[in-house]
C-alpha positions as CSV (number, residue, x, y, z in Angstrom):
1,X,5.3,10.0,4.4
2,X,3.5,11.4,1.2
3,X,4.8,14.5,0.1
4,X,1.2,16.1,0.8
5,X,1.7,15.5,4.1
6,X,5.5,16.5,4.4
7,X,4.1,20.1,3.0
8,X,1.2,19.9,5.1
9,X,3.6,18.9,8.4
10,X,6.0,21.9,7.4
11,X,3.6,24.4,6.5
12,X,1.3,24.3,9.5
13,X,2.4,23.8,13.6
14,X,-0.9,25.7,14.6
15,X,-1.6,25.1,18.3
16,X,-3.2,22.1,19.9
17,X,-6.5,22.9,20.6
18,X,-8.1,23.6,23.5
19,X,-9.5,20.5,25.8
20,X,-12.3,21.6,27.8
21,X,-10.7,21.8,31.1
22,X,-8.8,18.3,30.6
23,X,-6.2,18.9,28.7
24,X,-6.1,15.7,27.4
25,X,-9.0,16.4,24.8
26,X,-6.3,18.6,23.3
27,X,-3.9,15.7,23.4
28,X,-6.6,13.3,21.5
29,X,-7.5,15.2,18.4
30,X,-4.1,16.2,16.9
31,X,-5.0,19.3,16.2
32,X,-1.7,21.0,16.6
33,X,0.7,18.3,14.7
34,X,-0.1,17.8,10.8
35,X,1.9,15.0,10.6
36,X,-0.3,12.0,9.2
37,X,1.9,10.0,11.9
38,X,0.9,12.0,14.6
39,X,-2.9,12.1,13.2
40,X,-3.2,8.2,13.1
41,X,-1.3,7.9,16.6
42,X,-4.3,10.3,18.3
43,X,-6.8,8.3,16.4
44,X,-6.0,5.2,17.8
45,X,-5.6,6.7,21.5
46,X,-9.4,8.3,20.9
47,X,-10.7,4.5,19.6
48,X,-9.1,3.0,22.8
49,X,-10.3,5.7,25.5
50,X,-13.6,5.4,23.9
51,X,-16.6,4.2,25.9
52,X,-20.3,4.8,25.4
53,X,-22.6,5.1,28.5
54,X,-26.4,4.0,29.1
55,X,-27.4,6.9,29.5
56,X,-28.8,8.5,26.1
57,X,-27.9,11.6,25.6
58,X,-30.3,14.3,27.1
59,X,-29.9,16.3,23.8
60,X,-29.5,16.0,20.3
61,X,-25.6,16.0,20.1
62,X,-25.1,15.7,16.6
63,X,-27.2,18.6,16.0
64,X,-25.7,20.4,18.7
65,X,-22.2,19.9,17.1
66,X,-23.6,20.7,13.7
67,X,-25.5,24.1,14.8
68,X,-22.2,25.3,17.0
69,X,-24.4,25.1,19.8
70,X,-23.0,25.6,23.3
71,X,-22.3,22.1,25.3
72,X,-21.5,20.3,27.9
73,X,-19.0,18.0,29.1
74,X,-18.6,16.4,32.4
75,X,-15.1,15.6,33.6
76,X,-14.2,13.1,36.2
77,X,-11.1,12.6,38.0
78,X,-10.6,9.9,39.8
79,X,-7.7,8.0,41.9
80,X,-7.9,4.5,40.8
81,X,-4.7,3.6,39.2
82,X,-5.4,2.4,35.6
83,X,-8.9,3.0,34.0
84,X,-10.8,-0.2,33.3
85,X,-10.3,-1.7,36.6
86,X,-13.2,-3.5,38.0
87,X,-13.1,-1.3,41.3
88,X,-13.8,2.0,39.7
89,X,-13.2,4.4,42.7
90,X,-14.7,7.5,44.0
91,X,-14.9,11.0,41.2
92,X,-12.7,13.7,43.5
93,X,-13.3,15.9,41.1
94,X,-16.2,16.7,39.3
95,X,-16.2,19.6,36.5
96,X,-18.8,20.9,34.2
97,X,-17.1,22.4,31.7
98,X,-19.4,24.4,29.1
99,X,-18.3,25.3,25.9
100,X,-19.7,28.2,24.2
101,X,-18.5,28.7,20.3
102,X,-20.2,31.8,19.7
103,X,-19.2,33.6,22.7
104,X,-15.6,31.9,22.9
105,X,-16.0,31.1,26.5
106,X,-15.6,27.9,28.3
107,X,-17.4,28.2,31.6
108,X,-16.0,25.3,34.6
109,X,-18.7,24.3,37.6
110,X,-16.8,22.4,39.9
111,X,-19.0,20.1,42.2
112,X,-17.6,19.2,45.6
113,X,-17.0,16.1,46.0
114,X,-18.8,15.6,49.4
115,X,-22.6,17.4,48.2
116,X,-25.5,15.5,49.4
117,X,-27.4,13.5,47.1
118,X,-30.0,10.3,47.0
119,X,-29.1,7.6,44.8
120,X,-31.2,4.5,45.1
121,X,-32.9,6.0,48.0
122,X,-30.1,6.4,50.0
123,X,-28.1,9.5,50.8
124,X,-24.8,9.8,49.1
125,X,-22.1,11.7,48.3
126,X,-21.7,12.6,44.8
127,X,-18.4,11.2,44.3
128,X,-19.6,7.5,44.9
129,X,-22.2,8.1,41.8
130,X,-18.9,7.0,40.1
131,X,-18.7,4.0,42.1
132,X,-22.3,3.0,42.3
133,X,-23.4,2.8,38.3
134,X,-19.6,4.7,36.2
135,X,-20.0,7.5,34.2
136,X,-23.8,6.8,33.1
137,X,-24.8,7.4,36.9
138,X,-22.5,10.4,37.3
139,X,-24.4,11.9,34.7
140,X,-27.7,10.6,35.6
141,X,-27.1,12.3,39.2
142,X,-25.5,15.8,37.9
143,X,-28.1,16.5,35.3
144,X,-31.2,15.5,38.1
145,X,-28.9,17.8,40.7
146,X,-28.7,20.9,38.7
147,X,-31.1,20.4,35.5
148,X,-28.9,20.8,32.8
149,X,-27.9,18.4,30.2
150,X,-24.7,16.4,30.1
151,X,-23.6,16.2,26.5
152,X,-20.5,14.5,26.6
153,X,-18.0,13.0,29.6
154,X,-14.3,12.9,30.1
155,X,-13.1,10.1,33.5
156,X,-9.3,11.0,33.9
157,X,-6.9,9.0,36.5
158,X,-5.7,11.6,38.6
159,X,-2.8,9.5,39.1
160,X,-2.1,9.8,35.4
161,X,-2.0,13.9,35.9
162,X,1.3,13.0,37.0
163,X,2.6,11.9,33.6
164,X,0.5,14.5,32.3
165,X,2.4,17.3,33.9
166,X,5.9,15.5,32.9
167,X,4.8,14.8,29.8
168,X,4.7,19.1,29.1
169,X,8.1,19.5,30.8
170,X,5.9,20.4,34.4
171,X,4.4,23.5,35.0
172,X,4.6,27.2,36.4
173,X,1.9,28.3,39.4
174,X,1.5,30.9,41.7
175,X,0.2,29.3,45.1
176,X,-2.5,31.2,46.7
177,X,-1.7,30.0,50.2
178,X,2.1,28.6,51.7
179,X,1.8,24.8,52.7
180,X,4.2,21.7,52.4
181,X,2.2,18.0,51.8
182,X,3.8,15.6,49.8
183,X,5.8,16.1,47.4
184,X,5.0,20.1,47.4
185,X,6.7,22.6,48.9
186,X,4.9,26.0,48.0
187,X,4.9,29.7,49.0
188,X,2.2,31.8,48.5
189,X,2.3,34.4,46.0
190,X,5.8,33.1,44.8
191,X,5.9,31.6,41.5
192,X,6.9,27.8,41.3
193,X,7.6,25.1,38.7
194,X,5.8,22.0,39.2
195,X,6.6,18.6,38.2
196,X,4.2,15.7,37.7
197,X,4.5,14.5,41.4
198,X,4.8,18.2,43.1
199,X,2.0,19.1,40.4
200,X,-0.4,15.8,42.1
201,X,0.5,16.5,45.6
202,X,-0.1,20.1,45.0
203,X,-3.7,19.5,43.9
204,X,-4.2,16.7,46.0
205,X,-4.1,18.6,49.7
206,X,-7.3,19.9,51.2
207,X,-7.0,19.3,55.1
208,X,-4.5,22.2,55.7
209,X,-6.9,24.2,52.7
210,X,-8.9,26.9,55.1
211,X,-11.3,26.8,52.2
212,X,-11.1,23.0,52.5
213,X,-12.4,20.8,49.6
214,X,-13.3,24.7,47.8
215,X,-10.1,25.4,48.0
216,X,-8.0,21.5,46.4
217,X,-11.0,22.4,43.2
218,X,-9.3,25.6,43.0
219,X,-5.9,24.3,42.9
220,X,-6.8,21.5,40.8
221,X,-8.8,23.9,37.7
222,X,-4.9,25.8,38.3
223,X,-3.5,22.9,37.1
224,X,-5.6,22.2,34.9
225,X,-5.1,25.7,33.1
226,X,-1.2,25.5,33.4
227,X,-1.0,22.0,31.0
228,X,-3.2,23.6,28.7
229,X,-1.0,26.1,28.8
230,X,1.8,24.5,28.3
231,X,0.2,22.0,25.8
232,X,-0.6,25.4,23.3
233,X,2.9,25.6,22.7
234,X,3.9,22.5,21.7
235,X,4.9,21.6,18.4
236,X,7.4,19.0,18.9
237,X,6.2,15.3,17.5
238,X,8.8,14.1,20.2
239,X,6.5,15.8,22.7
240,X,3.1,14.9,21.6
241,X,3.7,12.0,21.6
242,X,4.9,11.9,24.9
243,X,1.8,13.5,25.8
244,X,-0.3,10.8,23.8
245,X,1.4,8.0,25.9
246,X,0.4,9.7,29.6
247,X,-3.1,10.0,28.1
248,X,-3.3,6.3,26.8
249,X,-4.5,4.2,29.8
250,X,-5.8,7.2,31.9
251,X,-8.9,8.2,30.2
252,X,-12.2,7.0,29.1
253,X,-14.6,9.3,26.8
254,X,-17.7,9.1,25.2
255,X,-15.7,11.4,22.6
256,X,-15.5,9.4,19.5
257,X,-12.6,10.5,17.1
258,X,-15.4,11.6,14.7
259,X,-16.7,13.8,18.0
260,X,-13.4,15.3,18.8
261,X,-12.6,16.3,15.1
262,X,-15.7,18.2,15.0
263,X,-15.2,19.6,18.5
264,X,-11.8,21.0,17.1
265,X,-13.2,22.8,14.2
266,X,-16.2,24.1,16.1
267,X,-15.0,25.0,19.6
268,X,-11.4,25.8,19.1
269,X,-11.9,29.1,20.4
270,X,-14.1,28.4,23.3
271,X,-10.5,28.9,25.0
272,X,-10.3,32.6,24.9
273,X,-12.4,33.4,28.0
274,X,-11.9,30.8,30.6
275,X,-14.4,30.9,33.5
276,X,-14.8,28.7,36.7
277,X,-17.4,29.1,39.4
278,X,-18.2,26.3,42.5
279,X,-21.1,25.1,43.8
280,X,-21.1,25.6,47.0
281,X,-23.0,24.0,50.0
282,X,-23.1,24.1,54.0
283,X,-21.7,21.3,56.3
284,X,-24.0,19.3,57.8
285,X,-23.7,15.3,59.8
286,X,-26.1,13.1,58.2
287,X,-25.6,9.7,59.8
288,X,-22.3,9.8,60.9
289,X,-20.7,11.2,57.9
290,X,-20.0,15.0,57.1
291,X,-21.8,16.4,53.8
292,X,-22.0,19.7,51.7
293,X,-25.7,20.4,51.0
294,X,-26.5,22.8,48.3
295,X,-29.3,24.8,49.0
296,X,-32.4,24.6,46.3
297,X,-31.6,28.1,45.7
298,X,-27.8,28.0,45.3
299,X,-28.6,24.8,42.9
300,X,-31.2,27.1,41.4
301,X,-28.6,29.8,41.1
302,X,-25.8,27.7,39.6
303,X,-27.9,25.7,37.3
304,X,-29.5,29.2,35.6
305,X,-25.7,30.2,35.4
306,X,-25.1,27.1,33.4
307,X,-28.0,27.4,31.3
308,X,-27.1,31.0,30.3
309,X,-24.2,29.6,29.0
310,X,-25.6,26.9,27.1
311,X,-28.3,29.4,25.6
312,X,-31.0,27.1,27.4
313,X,-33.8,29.0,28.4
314,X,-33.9,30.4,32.0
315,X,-36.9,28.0,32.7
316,X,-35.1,25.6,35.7
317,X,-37.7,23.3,38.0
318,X,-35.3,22.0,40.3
319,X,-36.9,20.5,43.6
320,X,-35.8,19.3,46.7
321,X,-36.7,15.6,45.4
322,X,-34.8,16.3,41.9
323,X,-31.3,15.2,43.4
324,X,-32.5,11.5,43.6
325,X,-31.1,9.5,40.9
326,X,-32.0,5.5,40.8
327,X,-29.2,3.4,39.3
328,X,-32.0,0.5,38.6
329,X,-34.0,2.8,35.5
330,X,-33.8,0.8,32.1
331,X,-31.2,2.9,30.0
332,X,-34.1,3.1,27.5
333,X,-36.4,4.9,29.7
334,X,-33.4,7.2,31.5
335,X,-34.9,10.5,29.7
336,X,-38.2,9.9,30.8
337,X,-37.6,8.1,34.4
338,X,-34.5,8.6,35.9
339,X,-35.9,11.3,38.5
340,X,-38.3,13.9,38.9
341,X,-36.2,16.4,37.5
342,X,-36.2,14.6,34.1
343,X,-39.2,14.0,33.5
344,X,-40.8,17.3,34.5
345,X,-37.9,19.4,32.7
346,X,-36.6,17.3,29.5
347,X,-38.0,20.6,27.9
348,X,-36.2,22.8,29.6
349,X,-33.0,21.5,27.5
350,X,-34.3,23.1,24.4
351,X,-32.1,25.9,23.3
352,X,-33.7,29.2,24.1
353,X,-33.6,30.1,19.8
354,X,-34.7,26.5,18.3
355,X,-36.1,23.3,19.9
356,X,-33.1,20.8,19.5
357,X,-35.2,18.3,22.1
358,X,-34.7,14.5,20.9
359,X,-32.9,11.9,22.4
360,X,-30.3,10.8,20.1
361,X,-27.2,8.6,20.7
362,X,-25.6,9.3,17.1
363,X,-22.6,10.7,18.1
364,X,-22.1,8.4,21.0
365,X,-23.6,5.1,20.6
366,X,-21.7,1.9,18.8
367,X,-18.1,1.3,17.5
368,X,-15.9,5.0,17.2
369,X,-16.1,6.3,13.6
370,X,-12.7,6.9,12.0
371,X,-11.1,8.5,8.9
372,X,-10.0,12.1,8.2
């Protein structure tokens, strides 16, 4: 190692930043480790995990990036084993996680799983747009259900969590409920250390939940919180390393290195004031099969919330025909066609203070950019 970056590796263990509600977007841009090592070991980990969508971009990212506008990202979790599997399995969780610079907030929308939507004509619950069409119809279907624009996506093995949680040395919660299911054994209100597989089983459980599937998002965003926790106080290469490993083969990101870089320098403090709201539906049978369907005005009411964040002006047109999402639209015409919502509201994605409306896939379109 150069003796630029020896200084630079003693003089500065500043904290790994902050990942957006998966921590392993802290993991990926080396923020917290000088060590040119340790910067060339995330890079590589970002090339791999990255993967563009067809789905442009409903924004102006680079801009976006460039002004410090607030974002979003959409995470996925999903249960599949290793990503890049030709069976891609259903999205359990579904997070919008907005990041505002300016304000130093990050603001999570967890979708249920089980909310009604129409793909293809068909009703469906959300978490098969994962199945049906990957991350490009996941985002096609969560921008049409709640007009806002997806800027960015994160799909992270839940199995891998697991590792995740290890890979930290587990971590500290304070259950809101008592209940035993797999590997975790919890009291309520009593504080407990959680390893990877107690930490999985813990966010896993939902049936014995009074709030149900509410109540495993809750649990899960805990989680969540807890590794990014953790993950600010690491400093040790040994460790981040570790923690590079568990995120290798369990995430996929439109994130290019470039992306994540910037994200760093821009949004490090988005962490400050962490947030998290639910969308929440009523249960109703539609053919057999249990759903959550989301009123037009809780989507309405959600979907402002979102856009406050984001600085978008307060100027929704959701309709009752704007959840439909058809996996068959040409990814060149997506903006324009996807649903109704889009093409009636690709305005409403200006930000409130200057029109950043074009679609532009320069962040996120082609081979990952490197360098430092």
């Amino acid at each position: 190692m150069s003796e630029k970056h020896m200084k630079s590796a003693k003089k500065s263990h500043k904290k790994i930043w902050w990942s957006i509600g998966i921590v392993a977007l802290i993991l990926l841009i080396a923020g917290g480790v000088k060590a040119y090592t340790m910067y060339t070991s995330a890079q590589k980990v970002a090339n791999q995990a990255y993967q563009k969508t067809k789905t442009p971009t409903a924004r102006n990212v680079s801009k976006v990036i460039k002004n410090k506008d607030p974002l979003n990202v959409l995470i996925l979790g999903t249960d599949t084993g290793a990503l890049g599997r030709k069976t891609k399995g259903l999205s359990d969780t579904m997070i919008v996680a907005s990041l505002n610079a300016q304000k130093e907030t990050t603001y999570m929308t967890s979708i249920p799983r089980d909310t009604a939507v129409t793909i293809n004509n068909t009703t469906q619950k959300i978490n098969a747009a994962y199945t049906i069409g990957g991350a490009s119809q996941s985002i096609k279907t969560v921008q049409n259900l709640l007009d806002v624009p997806i800027d960015f996506y994160i799909v992270m093995n839940m199995g891998g969590l697991k590792e995740l949680v290890n890979s930290v040395g587990g971590v500290d919660v304070t259950p809101t409920l008592t209940f035993k299911y797999g590997s975790a054994n919890v009291k309520k209100g009593v504080k407990t250390h959680l390893t990877g597989k107690e930490a999985l089983s813990y966010s896993r459980m939902r049936y014995d939940d009074p709030d149900g599937d509410y109540g495993r998002q809750k649990r899960q965003r805990q989680v969540i919180l807890a590794v990014v926790r953790k993950a600010l106080t690491i400093s040790s290469v040994t460790r981040f390393q570790s923690i590079l490993n568990s995120v290798q083969k369990n995430m996929k990101t439109n994130l290019t290195f470039n992306d994540m870089l910037a994200l760093r320098f821009s949004y490090k403090n988005a962490s400050h004031h962490i947030k998290s709201n639910t969308l929440e539906g009523e249960s109703e049978t539609i053919d057999g099969l249990s759903y959550q369907v989301a009123s037009m005005t809780e989507r309405r009411k959600i979907s402002n919330k979102i856009r406050k964040e984001l600085g978008l002006a307060n100027t929704t047109k959701l309709t009752d025909s704007s959840s439909s999402s058809d996996t068959t639209t040409s990814s060149t015409t997506t903006q324009s066609s996807s649903s109704t919502t889009a093409s009636s509201t690709s305005s409403s994605y200006s930000n409130a203070s200057s029109s950043t409306n074009t679609v532009n896939q320069n962040s996120n379109t082609g081979s990952p950019t490197t360098g430092p």
